[in-house]
C-alpha positions as CSV (number, residue, x, y, z in Angstrom):
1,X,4.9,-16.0,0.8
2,X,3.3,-12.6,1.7
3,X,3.6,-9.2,0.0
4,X,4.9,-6.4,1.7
5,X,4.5,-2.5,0.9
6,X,8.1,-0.9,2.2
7,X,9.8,2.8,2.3
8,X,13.7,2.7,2.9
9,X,16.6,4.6,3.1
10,X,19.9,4.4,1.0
11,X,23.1,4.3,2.2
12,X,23.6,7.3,-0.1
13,X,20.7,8.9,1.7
14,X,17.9,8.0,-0.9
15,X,14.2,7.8,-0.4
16,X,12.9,4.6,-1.6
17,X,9.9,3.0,-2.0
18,X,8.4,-0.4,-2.9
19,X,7.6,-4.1,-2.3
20,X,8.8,-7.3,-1.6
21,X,8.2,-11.0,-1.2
22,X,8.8,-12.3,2.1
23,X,7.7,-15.3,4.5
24,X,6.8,-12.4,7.3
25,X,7.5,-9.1,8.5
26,X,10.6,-9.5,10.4
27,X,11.9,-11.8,6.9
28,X,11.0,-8.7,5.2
29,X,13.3,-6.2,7.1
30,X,16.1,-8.7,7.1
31,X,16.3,-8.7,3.2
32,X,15.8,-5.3,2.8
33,X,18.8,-4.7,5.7
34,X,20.6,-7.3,4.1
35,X,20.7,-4.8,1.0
36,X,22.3,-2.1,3.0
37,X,18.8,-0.3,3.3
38,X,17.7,1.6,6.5
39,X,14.0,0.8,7.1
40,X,11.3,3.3,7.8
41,X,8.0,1.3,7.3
42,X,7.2,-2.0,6.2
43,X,3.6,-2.9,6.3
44,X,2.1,-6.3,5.0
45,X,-0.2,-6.0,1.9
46,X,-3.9,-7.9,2.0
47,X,-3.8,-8.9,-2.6
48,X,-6.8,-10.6,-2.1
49,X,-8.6,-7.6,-0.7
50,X,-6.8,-5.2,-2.7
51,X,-9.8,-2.7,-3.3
52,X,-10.1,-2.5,0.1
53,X,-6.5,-0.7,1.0
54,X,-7.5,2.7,0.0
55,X,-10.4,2.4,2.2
56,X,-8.7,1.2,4.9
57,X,-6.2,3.3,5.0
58,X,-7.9,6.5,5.0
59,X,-9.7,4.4,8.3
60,X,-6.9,3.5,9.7
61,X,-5.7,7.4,9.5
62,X,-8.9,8.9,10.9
63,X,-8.1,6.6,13.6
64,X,-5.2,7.3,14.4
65,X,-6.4,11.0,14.2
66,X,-8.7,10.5,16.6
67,X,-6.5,8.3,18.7
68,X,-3.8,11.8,18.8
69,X,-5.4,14.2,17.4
70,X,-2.8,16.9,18.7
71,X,-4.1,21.1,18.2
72,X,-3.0,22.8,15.6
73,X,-1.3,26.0,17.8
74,X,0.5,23.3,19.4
75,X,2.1,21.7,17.0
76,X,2.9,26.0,15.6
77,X,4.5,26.4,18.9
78,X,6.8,23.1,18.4
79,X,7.8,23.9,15.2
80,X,8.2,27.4,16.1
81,X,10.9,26.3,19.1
82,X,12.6,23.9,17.0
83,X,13.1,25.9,14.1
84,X,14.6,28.6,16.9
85,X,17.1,26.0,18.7
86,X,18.3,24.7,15.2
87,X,19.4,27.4,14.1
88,X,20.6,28.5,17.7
89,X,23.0,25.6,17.5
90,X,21.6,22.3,19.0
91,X,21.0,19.3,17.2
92,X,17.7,18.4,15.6
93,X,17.8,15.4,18.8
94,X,18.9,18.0,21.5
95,X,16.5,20.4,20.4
96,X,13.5,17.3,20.4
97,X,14.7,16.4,23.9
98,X,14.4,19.5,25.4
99,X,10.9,20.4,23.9
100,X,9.6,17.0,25.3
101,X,10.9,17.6,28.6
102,X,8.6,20.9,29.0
103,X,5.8,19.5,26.6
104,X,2.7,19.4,29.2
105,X,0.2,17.1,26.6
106,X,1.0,13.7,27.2
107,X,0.1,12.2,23.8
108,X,2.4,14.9,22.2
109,X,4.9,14.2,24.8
110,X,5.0,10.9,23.5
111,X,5.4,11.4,20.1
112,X,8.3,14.1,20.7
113,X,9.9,11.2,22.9
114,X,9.5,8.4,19.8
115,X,10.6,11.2,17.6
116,X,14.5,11.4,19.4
117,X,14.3,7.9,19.7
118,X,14.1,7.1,16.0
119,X,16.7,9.7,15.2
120,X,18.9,8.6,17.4
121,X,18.9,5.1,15.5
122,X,19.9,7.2,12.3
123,X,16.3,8.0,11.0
124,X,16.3,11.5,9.2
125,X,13.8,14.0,11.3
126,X,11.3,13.7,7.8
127,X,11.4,9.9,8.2
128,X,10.7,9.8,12.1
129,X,7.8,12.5,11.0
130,X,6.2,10.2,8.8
131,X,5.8,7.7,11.8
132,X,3.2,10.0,13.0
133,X,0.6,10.4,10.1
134,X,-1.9,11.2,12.6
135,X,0.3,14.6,14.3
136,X,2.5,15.4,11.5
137,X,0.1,16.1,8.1
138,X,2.2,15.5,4.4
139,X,3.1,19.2,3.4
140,X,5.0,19.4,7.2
141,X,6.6,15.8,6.3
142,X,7.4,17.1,2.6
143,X,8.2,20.6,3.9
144,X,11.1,19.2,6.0
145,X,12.5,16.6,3.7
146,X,12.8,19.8,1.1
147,X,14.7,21.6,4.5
148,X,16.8,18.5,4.3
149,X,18.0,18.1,1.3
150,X,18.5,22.2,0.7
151,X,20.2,22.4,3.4
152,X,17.9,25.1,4.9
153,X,15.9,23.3,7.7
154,X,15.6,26.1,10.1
155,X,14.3,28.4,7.5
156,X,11.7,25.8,6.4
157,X,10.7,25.1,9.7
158,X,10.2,29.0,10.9
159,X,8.1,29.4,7.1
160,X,6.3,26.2,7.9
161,X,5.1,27.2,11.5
162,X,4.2,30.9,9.9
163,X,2.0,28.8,7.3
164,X,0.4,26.9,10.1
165,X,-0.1,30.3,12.1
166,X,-1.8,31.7,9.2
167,X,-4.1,28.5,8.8
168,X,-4.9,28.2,12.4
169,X,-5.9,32.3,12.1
170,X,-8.6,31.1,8.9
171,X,-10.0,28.1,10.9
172,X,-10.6,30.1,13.6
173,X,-12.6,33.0,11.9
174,X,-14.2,30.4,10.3
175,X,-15.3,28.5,13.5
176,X,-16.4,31.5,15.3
177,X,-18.4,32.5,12.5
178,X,-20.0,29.2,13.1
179,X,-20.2,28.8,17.0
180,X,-23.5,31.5,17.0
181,X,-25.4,29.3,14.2
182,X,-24.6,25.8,15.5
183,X,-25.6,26.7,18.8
184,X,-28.7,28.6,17.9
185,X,-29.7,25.4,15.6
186,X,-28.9,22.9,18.3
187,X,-31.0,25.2,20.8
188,X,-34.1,25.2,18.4
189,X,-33.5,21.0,18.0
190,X,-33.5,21.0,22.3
191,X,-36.5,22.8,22.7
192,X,-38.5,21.0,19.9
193,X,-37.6,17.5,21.8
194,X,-39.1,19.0,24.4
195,X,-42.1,20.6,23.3
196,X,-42.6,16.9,21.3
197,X,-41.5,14.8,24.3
198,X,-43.2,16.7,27.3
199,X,-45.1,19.7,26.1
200,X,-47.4,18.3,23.8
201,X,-48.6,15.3,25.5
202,X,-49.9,17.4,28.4
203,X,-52.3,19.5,25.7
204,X,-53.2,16.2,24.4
205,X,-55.3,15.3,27.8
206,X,-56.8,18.8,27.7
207,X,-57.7,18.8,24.2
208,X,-59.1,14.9,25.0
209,X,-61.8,16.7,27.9
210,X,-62.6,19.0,25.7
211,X,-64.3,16.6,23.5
212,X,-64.5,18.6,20.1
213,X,-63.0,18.0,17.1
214,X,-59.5,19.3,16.9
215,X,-58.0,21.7,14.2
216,X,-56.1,19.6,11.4
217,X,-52.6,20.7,11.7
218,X,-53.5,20.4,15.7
219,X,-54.6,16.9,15.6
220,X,-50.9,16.0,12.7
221,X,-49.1,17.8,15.6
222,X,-50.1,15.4,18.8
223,X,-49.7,12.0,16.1
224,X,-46.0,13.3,15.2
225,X,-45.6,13.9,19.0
226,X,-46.9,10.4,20.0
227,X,-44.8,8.6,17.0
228,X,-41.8,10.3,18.1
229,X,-42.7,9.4,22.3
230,X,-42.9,5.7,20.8
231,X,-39.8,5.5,18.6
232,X,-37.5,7.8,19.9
233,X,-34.9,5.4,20.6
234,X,-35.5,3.8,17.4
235,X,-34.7,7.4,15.9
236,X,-32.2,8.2,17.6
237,X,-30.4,4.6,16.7
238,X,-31.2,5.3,13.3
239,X,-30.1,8.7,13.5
240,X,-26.5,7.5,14.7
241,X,-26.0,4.6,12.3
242,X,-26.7,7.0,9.1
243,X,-24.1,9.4,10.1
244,X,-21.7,6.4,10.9
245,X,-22.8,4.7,7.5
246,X,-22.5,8.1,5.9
247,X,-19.2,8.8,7.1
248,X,-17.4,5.3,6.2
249,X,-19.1,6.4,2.4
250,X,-16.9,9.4,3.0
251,X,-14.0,7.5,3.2
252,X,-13.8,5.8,-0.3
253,X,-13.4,7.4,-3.6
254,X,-16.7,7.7,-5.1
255,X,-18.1,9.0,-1.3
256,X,-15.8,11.6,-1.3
257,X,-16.1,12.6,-4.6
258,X,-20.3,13.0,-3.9
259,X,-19.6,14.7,-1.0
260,X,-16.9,17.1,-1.6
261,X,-19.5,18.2,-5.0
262,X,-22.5,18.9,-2.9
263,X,-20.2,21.0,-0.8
264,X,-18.9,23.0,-3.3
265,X,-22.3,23.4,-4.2
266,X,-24.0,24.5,-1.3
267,X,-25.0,28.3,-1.3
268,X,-22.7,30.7,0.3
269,X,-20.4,27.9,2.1
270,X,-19.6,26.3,-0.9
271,X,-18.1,29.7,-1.6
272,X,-16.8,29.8,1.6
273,X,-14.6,26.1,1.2
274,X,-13.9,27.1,-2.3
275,X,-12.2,29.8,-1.5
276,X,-10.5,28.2,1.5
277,X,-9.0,25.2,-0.8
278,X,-7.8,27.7,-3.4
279,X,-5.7,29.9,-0.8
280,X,-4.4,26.6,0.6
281,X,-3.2,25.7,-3.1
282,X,-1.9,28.3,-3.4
283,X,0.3,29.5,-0.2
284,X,1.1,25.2,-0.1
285,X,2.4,25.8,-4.1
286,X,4.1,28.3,-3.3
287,X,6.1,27.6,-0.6
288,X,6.8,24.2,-2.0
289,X,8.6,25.8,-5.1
290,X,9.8,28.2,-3.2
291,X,11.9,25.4,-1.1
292,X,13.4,23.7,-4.5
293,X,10.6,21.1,-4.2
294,X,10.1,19.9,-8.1
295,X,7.2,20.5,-9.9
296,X,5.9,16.7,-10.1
297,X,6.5,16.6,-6.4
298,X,4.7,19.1,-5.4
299,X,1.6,18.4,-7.7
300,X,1.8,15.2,-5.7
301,X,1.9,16.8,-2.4
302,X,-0.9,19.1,-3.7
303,X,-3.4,16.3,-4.0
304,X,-2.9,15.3,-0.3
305,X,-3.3,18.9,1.3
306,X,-6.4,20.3,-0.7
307,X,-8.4,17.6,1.4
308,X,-11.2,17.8,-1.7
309,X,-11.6,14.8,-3.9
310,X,-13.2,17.1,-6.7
311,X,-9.4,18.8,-6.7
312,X,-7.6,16.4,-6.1
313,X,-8.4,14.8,-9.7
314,X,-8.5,18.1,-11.2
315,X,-4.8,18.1,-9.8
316,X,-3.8,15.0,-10.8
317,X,-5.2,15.7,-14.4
318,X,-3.4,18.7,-14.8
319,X,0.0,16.7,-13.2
320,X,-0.2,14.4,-16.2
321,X,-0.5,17.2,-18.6
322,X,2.5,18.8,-17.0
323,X,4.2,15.8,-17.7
324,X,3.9,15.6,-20.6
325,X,5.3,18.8,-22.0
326,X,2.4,21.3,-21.1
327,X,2.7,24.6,-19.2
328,X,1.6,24.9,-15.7
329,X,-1.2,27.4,-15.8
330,X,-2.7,26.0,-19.1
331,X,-2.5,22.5,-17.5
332,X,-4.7,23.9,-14.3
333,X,-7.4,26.2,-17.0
334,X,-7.5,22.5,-18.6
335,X,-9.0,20.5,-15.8
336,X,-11.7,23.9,-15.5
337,X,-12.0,24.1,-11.7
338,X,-9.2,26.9,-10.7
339,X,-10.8,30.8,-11.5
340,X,-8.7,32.5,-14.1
341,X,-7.2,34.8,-11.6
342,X,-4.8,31.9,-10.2
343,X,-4.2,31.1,-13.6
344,X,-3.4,34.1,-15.0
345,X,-0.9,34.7,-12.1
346,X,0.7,31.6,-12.3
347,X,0.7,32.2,-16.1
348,X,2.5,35.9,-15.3
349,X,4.9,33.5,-12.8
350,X,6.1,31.3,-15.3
351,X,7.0,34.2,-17.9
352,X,8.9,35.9,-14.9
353,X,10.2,33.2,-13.0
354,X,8.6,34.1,-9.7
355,X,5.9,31.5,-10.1
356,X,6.3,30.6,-6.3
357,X,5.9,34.4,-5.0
358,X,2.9,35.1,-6.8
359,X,1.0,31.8,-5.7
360,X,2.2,33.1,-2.8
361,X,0.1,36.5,-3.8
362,X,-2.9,34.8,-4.8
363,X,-2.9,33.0,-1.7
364,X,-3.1,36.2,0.2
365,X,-5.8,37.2,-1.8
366,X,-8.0,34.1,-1.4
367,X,-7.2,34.2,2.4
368,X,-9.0,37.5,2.2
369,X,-11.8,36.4,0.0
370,X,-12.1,34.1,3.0
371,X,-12.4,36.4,5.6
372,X,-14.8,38.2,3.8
373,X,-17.3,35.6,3.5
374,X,-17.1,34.7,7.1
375,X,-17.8,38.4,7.6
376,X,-20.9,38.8,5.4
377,X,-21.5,35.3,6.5
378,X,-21.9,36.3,10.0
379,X,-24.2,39.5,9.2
380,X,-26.8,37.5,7.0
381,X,-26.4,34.2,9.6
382,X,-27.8,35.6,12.9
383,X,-30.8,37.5,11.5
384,X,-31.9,34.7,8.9
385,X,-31.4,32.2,12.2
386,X,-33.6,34.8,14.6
387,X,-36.3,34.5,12.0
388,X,-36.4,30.3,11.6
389,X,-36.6,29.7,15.7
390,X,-39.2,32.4,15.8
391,X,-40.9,30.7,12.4
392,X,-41.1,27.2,14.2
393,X,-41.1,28.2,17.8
394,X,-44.4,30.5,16.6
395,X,-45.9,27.8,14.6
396,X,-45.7,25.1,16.7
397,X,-47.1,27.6,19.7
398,X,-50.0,28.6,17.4
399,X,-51.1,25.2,16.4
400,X,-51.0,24.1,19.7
401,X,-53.2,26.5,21.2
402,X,-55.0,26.6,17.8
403,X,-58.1,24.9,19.7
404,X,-59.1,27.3,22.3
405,X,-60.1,29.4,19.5
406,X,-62.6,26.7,18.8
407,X,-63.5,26.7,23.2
408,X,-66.7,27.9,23.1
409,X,-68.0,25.2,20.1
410,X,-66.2,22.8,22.6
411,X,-68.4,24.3,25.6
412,X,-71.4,24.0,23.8
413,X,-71.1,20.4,22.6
């Protein structure tokens, strides 16, 4: 007998979630059918490796990420179109049908087309969603099971796509305040491969006829060049298996808890990420509230969408404070990683009732300490890059020609 992780649907409508004992898969769905439940996803669960399913999940995700990764303004312009033909009139299938008809990206295409498929077989749009972990991130999934249950799916779906807009608006500051630095960095990497690889080596026969002894930082310079001729593709190998190795660290508990800390760490873009989680908490609490999602739910959800393993226990610390009697604000100034702003407005919230518009607030104001950043970040970048290509550029060009200052003791030798 094998165990087996499920998610089902009453016949009342339910959400349900478990495991069960079965000889296989198909076993599986046949009791849980039996039972009058509708199936969603039923995946076999590895005991003896149990450790391991957290790991391999977040694997499998990436994967399927990578496998259809869709862009983030198209999957704004879908929801945007939906939420319009909803509430125009058409069913949620109608409405999918049509937008996968004049969808032009094949992988989305694909997805739209197994999205009407599954609701034609009676799956709620939230449950054919979650089929797609690798388009369709949790707050959209919980977003539009909260549209389902209140009733108010076009109105969750227009908020959800303006929330994506406003995202997709802060990644791409953030990327263009990036694009001058990575190139310029990848520029000064190209042309020290080539002053190593081919530069170099022809000095290296010049300085050879000239028979003198050679400067000290002259003579490091042509060994690093002729150890890096001789194991560059051992480099490059190793190079390539560290990020890999790194990045599978990432992936488990611990390795995302190191990481995500040095980030927040780093000068200026640790401020820079900081900020960025916080508005996300924020505008994500908010709206989440705001759509009759419960408190516990949404502290849940909250774990998922910060994408920060630092907050995400700071979150789930403060969710088991909440449940157990204490306020919201003084649960999040407990776990001492939110700024007292955001707590002091959330405080101000509960005492008023409009906790959910002024997270919405404070997100506003954290999406402008973000823009802000990438501003100054993009005044202070450029110059401080000009000056380390000229720094290495320069020094590598002086130590190289360091020994015709010496010619004439060459000469005379």
């Amino acid at each position: 007998m094998a165990q087996f992780n499920y998610i089902v649907r009453s016949q009342s409508g339910a959400r349900q979630e478990g495991n069960i004992d079965a000889k296989n898969i198909n076993d599986a769905s046949e009791k849980l059918r039996a039972d009058g439940l509708t199936v969603i996803k039923i995946l076999e669960r590895d005991t003896s490796f149990d450790f391991l399913t957290p790991f391999l999940e977040r694997l499998n995700l990436e994967i399927e990420k990578f496998k259809n990764k869709v862009p983030l303004s198209t999957l704004v312009f879908f929801t945007r179109q939906l939420a319009t033909m909803f509430a125009s009139g058409l069913t949620i299938e109608r409405s999918i049908f049509f937008l996968a008809q004049e969808e032009k990206s094949k992988k989305f295409k694909k997805v739209l087309v197994d999205l009407e498929t599954n609701i034609k077989r009676g799956l709620l749009l939230s449950d054919a969603l979650e089929r797609h972990p690798g388009v369709f991130f949790n707050l959209y999934i919980a977003l539009v099971r909260a549209g389902e249950v209140s009733g108010k799916l076009a109105d969750t779906l227009d908020e959800l796509s303006s929330y994506m807009e406003t995202v997709e608006d802060t990644q791409r500051k953030v990327k263009s305040a990036m694009y001058y630095p990575v190139f310029i960095i990848g520029f000064l990497f190209f042309m020290m491969f080539i002053t190593f690889t081919f530069i170099i080596p022809q000095f290296k026969s010049v300085y050879d006829q000239l028979g003198s002894e050679l400067p000290y930082y002259t003579v490091l310079l042509v060994n690093i060049s002729e150890w890096f001729q001789s194991n560059f593709f051992f480099l490059s190998f190793l190079i390539f298996m560290g990020l890999v190795v790194l990045w599978l660290l990432s992936l488990t508990d611990s390795g995302r808890l190191s990481k995500d800390r040095l980030l927040l760490k780093t000068p200026i873009f640790g401020a820079l990420i900081e900020q960025g989680i916080l508005s996300k908490f924020a505008k994500t609490f908010g709206i989440l509230v705001g759509s009759g999602v419960s408190i516990m739910d949404s502290m849940g959800l909250l774990q998922k969408v910060v994408d920060n393993r630092v907050y995400e226990l700071a979150i789930n610390k403060a969710a088991k404070n909440i449940e157990n009697g204490v306020n919201i604000s003084t649960a999040l100034k407990e776990t001492g990683e939110f700024p007292p702003i955001l707590i002091q407005l959330l405080a101000t919230g509960e005492e008023t009732g409009e906790i959910d518009g002024l997270a919405l607030k404070a997100s506003d104001f954290y999406t402008k300490q973000v823009n802000a950043i990438v501003d100054r970040l993009t005044s202070i970048i450029e110059p401080l890059l000009i000056v380390l290509v000229g720094a290495v550029i320069g020094g590598i060009v002086i130590v190289t020609y360091l020994p015709i200052f010496h010619f004439g003791e060459a000469l005379a030798n």
